[in-house]
Backbone and ligand atoms as CSV (ligand in chain L), in Angstrom:
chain,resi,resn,atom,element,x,y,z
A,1,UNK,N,N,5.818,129.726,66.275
A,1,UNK,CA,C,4.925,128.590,66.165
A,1,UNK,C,C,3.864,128.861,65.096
A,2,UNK,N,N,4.037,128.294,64.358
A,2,UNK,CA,C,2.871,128.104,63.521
A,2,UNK,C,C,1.448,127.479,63.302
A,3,UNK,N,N,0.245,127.921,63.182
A,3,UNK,CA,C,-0.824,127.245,63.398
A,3,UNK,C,C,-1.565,126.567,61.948
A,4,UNK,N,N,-1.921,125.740,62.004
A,4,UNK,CA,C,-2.284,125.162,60.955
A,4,UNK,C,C,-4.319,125.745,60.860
A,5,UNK,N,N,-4.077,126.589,60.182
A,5,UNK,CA,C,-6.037,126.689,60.820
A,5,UNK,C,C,-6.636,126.013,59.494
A,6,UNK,N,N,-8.205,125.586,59.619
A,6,UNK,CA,C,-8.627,124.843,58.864
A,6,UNK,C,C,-9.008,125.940,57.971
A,7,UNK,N,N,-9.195,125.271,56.245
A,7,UNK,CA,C,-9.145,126.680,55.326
A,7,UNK,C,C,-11.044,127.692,55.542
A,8,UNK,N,N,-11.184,126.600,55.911
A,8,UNK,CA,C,-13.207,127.645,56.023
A,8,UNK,C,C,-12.511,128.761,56.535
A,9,UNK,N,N,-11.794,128.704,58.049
A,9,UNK,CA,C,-11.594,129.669,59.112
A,9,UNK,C,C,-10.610,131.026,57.899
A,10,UNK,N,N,-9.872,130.743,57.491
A,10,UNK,CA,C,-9.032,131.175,56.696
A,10,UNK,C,C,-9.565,132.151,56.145
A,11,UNK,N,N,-10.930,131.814,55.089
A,11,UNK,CA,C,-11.646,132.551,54.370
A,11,UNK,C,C,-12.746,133.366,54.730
A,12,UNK,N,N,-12.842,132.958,55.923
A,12,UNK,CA,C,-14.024,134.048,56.728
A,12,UNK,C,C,-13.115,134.904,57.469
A,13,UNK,N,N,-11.682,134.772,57.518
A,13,UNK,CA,C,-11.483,135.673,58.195
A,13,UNK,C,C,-10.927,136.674,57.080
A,14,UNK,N,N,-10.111,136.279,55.920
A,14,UNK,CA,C,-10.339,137.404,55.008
A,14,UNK,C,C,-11.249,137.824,54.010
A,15,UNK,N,N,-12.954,137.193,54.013
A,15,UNK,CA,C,-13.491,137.938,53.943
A,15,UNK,C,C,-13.595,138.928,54.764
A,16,UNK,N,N,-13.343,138.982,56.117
A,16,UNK,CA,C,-13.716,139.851,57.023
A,16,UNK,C,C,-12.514,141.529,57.235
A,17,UNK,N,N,-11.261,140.903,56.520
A,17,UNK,CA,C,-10.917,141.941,56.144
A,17,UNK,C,C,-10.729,142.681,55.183
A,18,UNK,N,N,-11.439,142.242,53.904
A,18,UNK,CA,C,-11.960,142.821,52.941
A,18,UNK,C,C,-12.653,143.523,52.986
A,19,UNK,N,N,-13.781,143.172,54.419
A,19,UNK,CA,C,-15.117,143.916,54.163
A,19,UNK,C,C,-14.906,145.305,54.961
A,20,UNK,N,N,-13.846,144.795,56.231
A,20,UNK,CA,C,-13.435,146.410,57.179
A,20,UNK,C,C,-13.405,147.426,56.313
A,21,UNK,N,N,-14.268,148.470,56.640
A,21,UNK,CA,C,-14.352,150.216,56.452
A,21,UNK,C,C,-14.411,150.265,54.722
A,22,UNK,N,N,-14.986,149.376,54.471
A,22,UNK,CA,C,-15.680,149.073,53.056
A,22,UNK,C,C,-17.097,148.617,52.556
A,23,UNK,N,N,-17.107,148.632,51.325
A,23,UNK,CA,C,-18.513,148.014,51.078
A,23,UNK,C,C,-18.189,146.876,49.842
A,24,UNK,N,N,-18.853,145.767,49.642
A,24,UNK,CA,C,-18.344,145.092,48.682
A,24,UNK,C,C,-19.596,144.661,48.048
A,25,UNK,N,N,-19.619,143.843,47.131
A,25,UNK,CA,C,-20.995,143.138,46.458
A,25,UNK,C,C,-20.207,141.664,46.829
A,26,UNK,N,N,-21.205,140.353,46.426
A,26,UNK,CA,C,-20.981,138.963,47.147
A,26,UNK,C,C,-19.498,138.856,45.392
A,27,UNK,N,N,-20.025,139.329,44.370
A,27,UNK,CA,C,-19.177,139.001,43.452
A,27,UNK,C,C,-17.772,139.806,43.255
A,28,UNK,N,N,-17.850,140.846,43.771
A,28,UNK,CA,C,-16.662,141.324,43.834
A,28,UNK,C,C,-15.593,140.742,45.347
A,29,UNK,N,N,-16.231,140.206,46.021
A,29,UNK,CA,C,-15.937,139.126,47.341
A,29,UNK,C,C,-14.983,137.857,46.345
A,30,UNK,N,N,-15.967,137.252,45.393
A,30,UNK,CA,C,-15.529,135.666,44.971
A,30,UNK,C,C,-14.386,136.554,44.182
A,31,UNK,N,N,-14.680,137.436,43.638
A,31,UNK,CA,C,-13.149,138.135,42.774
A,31,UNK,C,C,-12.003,138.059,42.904
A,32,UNK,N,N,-11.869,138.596,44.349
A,32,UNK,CA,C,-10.626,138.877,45.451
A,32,UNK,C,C,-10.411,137.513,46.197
A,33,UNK,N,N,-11.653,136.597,46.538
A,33,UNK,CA,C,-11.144,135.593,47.106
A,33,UNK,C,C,-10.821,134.272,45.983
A,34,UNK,N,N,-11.033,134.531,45.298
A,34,UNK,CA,C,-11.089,133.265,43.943
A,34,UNK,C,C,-11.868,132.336,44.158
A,35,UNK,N,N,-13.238,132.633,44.447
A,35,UNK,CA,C,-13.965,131.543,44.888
A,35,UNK,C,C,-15.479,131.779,43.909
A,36,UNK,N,N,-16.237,130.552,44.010
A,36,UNK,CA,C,-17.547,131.250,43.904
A,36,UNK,C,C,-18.488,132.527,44.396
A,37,UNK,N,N,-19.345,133.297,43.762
A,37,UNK,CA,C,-20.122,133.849,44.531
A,37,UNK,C,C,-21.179,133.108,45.868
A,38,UNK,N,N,-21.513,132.177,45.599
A,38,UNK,CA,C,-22.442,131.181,45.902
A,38,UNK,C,C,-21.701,130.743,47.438
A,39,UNK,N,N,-20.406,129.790,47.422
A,39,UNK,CA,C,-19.527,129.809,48.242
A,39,UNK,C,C,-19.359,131.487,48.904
A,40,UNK,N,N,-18.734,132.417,48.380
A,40,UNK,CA,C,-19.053,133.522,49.216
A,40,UNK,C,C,-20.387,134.010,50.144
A,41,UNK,N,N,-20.982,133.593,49.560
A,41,UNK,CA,C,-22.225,133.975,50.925
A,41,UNK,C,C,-23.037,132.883,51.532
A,42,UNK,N,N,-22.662,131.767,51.542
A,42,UNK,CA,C,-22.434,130.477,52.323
A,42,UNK,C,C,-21.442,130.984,53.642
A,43,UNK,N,N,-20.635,131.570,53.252
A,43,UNK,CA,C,-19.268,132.237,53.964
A,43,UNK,C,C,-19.697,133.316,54.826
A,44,UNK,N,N,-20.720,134.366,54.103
A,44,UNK,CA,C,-21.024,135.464,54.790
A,44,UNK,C,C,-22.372,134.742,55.851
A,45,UNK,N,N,-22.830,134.429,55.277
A,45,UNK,CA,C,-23.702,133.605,56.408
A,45,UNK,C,C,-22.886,133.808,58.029
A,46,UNK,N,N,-21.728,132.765,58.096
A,46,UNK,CA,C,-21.312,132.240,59.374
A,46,UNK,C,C,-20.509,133.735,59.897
A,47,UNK,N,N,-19.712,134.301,58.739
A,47,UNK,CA,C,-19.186,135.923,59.472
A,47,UNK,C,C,-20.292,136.811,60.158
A,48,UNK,N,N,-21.123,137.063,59.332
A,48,UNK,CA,C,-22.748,137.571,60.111
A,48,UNK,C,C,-22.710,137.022,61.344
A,49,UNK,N,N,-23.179,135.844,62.006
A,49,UNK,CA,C,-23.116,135.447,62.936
A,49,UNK,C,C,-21.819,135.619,63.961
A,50,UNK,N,N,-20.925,135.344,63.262
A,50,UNK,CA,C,-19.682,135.095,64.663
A,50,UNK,C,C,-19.462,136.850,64.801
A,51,UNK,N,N,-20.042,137.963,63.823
A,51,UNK,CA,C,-19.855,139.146,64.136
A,51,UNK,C,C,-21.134,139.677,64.855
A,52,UNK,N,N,-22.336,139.330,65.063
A,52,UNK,CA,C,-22.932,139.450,66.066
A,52,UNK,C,C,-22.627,139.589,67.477
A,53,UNK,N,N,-21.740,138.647,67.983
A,53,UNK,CA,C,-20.922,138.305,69.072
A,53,UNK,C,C,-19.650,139.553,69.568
A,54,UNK,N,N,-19.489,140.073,68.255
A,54,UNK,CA,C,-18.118,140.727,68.240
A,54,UNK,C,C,-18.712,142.597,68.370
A,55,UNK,N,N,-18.751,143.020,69.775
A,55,UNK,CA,C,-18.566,144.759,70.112
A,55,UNK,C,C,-17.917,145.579,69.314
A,56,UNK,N,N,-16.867,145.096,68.797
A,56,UNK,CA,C,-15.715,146.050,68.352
A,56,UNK,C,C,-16.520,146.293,66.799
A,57,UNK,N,N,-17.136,145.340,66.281
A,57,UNK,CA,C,-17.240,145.914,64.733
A,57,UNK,C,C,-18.862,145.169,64.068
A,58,UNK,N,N,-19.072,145.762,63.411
A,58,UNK,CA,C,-20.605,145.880,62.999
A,58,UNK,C,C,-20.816,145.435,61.416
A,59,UNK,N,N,-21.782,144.322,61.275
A,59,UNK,CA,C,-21.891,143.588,59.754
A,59,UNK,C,C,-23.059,144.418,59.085
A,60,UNK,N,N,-22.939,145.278,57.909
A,60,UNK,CA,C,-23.427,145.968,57.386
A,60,UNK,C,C,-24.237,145.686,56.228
A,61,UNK,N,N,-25.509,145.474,55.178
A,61,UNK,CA,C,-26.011,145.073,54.131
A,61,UNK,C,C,-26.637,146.503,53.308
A,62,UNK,N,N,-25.558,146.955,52.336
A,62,UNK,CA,C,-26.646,148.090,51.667
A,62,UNK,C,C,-27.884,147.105,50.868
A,63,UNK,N,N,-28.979,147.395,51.064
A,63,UNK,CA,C,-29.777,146.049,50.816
A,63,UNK,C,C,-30.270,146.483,48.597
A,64,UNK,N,N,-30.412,145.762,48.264
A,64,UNK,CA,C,-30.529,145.340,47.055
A,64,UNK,C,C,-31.584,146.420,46.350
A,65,UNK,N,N,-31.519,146.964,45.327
A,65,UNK,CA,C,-32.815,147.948,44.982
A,65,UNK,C,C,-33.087,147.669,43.314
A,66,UNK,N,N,-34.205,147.992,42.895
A,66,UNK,CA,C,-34.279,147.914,41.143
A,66,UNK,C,C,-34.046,149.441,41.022
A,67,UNK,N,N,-33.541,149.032,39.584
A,67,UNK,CA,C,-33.565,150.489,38.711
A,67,UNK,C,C,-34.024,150.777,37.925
A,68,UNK,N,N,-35.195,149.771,37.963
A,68,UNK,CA,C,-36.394,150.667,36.950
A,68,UNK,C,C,-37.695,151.759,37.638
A,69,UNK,N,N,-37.796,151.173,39.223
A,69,UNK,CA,C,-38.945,151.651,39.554
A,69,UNK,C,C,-38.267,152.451,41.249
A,70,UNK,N,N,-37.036,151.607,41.736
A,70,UNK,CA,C,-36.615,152.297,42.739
A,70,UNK,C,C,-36.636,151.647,44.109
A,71,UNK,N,N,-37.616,150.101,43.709
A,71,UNK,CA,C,-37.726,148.909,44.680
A,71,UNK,C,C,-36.745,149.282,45.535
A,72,UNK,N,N,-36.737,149.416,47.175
A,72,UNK,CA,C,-35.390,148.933,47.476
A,72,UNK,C,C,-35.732,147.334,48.344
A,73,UNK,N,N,-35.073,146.368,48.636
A,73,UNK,CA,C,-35.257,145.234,49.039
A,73,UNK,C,C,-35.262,144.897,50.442
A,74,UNK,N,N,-35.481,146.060,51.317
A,74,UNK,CA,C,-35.115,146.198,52.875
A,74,UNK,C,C,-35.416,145.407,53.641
A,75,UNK,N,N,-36.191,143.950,53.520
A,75,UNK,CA,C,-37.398,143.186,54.393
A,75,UNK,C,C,-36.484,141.807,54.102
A,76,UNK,N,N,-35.460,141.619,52.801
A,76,UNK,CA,C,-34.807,140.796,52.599
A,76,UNK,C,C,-34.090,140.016,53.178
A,77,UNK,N,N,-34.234,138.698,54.073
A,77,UNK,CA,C,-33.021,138.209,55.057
A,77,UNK,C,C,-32.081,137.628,54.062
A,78,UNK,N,N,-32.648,137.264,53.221
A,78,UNK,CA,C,-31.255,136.239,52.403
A,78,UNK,C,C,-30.196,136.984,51.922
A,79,UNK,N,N,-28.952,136.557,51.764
A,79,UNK,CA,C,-27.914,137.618,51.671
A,79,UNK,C,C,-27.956,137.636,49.922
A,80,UNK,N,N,-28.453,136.341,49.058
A,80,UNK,CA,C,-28.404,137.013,47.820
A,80,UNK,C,C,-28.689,138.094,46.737
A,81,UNK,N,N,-28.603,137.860,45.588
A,81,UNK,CA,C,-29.346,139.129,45.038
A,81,UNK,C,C,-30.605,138.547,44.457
A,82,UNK,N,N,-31.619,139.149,44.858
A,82,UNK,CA,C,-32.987,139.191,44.462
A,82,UNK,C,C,-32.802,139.014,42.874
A,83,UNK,N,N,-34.063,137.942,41.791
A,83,UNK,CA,C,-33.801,138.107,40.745
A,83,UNK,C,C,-34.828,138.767,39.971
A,84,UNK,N,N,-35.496,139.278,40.890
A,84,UNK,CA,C,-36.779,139.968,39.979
A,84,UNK,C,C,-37.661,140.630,40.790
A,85,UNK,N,N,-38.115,142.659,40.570
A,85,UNK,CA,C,-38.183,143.138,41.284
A,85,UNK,C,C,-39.959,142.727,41.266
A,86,UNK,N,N,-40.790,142.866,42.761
A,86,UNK,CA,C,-41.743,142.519,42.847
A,86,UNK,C,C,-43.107,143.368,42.488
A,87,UNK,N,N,-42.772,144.670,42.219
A,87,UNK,CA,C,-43.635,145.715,41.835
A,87,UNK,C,C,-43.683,145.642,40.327
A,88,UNK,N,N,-42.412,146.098,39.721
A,88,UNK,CA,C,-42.707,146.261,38.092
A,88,UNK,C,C,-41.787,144.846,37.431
A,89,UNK,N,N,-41.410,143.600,38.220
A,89,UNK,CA,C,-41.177,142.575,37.404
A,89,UNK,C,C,-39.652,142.443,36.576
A,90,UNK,N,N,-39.238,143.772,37.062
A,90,UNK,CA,C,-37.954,144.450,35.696
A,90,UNK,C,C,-36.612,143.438,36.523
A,91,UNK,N,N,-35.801,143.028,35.756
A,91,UNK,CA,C,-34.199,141.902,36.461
A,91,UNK,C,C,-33.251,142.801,36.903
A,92,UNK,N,N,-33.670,144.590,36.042
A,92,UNK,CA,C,-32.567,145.141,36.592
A,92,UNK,C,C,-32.219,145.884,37.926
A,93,UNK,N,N,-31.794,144.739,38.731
A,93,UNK,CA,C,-31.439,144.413,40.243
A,93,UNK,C,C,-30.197,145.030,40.808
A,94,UNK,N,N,-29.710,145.772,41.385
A,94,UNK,CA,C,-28.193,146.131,41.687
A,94,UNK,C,C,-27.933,145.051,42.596
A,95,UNK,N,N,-26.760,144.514,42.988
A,95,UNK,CA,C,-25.950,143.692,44.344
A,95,UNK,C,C,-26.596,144.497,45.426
A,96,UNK,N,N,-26.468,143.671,46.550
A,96,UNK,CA,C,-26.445,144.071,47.705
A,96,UNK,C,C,-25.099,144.157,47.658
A,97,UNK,N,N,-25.073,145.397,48.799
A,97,UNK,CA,C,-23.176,145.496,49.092
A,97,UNK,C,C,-22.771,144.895,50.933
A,98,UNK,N,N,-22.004,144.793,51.078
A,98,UNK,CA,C,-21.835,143.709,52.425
A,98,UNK,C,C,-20.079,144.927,52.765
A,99,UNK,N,N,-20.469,145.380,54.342
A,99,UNK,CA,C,-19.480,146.314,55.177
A,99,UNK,C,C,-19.093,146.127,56.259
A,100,UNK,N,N,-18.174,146.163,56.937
A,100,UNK,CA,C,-17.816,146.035,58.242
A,100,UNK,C,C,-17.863,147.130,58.943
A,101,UNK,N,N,-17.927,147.960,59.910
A,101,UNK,CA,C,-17.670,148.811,60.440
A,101,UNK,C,C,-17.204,148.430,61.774
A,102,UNK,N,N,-16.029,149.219,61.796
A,102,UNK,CA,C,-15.364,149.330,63.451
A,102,UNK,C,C,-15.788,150.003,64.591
A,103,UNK,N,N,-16.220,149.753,65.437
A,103,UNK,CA,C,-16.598,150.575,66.611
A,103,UNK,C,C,-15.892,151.040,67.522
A,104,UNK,N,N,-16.271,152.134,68.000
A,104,UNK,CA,C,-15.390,152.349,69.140
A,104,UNK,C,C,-14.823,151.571,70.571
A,105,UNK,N,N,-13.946,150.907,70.875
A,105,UNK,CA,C,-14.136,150.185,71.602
A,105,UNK,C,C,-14.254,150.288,73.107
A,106,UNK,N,N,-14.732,152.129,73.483
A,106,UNK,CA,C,-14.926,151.896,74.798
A,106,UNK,C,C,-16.565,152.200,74.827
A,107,UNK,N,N,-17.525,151.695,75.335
A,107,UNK,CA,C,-18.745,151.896,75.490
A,107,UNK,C,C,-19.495,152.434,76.580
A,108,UNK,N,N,-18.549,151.864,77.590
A,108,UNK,CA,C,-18.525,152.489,79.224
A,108,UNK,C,C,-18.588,154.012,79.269
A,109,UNK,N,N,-17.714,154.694,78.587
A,109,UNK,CA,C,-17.281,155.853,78.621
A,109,UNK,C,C,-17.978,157.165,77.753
A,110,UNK,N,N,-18.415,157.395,78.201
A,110,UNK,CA,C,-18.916,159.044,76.685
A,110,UNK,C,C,-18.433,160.036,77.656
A,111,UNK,N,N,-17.460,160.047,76.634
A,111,UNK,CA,C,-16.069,161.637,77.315
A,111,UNK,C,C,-15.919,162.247,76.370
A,112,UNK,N,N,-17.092,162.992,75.792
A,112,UNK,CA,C,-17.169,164.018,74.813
A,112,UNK,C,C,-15.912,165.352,74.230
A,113,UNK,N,N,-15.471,165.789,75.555
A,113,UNK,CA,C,-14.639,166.722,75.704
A,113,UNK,C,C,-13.265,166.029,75.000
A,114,UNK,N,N,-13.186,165.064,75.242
A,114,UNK,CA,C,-11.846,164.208,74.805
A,114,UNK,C,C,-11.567,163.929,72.923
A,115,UNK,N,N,-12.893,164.164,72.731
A,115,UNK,CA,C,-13.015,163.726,71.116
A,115,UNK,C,C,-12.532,165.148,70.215
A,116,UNK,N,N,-11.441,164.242,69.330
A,116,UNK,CA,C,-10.968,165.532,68.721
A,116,UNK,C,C,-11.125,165.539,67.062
A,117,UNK,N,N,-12.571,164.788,66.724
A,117,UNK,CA,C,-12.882,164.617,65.293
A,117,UNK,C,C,-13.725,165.591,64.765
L,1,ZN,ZN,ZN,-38.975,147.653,40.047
């Protein structure tokens, strides 16, 4: 049986496996998905959220920094990239990078002895 899903759903869900046990920037996102950047984090918006909800895996933001003075952007909610750093004024801004991480999925349990990493 085949499901017809609507395309939003489509694209949040492979952004979402793009982003597993990775790090990405919003433009290397529109790259892989052929979309806008802009549209990409319109997108990350609603994954943020519906991954709030979700135990198993964790929405990650390396947050945005300059490289002239070392700004990093940590206080930032908006998922874009900042266009101008607020201390020395300088554009040169790196991406924020956007990660998924998987969690362990038993939480109940810490059975230390059992872990063989
Ligand atoms: Zn700066």
């Amino acid at each position: 049986m085949v499901a017809m899903l609507p395309l939003e759903r489509t694209v949040r869900q492979r952004i979402i496996d793009l982003l597993t046990d990775t790090r990405l920037s919003s433009y290397q996102l529109a790259q892989r998905l052929g979309i806008s950047e802009r549209q990409v984090e319109d997108h990350l918006v609603h994954v943020v959220k519906s991954l709030t909800r979700d135990r198993s895996r964790r929405f990650l933001m390396e947050p945005a920094a300059c490289l002239d003075c070392g700004f990093v952007f940590r206080n930032r909610s908006k998922l874009t990239r900042p266009s101008r750093c607020p201390t020395c004024r300088s554009e040169q801004i790196t991406d924020p990078r956007y990660g998924i991480d998987s969690l362990r999925a038993k939480p109940q349990r810490l059975d230390r002895s059992a872990s063989s990493e």
